[in-house]
C-alpha positions in Angstrom: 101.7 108.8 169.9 102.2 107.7 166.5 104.6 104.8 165.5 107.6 105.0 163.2 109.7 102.8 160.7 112.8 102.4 161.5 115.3 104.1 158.9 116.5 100.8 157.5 112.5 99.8 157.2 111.7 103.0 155.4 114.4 102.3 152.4 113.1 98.6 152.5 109.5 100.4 151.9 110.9 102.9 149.4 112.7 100.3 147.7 109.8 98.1 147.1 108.0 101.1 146.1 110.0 102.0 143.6 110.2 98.7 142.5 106.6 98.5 142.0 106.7 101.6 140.2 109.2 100.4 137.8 107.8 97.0 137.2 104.0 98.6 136.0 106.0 100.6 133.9 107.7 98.1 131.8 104.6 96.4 132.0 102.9 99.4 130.6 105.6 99.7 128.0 105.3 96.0 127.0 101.7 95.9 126.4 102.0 98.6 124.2 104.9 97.3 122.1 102.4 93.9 122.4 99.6 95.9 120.8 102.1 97.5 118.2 102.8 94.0 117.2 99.3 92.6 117.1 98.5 95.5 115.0 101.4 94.2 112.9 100.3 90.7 112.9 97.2 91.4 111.7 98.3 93.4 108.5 100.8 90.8 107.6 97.7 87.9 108.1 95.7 90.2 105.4 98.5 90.4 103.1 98.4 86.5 103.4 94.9 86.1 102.8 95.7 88.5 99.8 98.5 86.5 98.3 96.6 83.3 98.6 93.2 84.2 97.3 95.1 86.2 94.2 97.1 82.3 93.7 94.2 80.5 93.8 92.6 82.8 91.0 96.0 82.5 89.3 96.0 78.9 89.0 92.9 78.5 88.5 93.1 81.0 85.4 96.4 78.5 84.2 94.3 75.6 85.0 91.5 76.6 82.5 94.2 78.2 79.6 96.6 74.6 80.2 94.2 72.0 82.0 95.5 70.0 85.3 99.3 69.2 85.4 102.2 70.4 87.0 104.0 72.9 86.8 108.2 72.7 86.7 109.4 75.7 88.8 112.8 76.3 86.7 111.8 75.8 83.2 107.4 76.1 83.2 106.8 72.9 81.8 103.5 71.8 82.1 103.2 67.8 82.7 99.7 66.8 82.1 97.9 64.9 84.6 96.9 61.6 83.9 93.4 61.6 83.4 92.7 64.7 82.7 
């Protein structure tokens, strides 16, 4: 003769079923919002290897019209660099 739960142990074994189930499927759901964002991350990493490489060429392009100084943000005065 076979054995059988009791009714209170079946809904403790449904329950952690369904638990289960629920729990791989936010897991599911969060690796794929994960891989959205590392998708994400990487396009934003390009665009920052973009933007530098295009400032390096752009101060290098000042550096050889004005020669080495800096540069004052507000009004584009160039102070020379001692030296140089």
């Amino acid at each position: 003769m076979n054995q059988q739960l009791t009714p209170e142990e079946l809904q403790e074994f449904k329950s952690y079923r369904s638990e289960a189930t629920q729990l791989a499927s936010i897991l599911g759901e969060l690796n794929y919002q994960k891989t959205l964002i590392e998708l994400e991350l990487e396009k934003v990493k390009q665009a920052v290897k973009t933007s530098t490489e295009d400032q390096q060429k752009f101060m290098k392009t000042l550096g050889e019209k004005y020669g080495d100084g800096s540069i004052n943000v507000e009004t584009g005065e160039i102070t020379p660099i001692k030296g140089s």
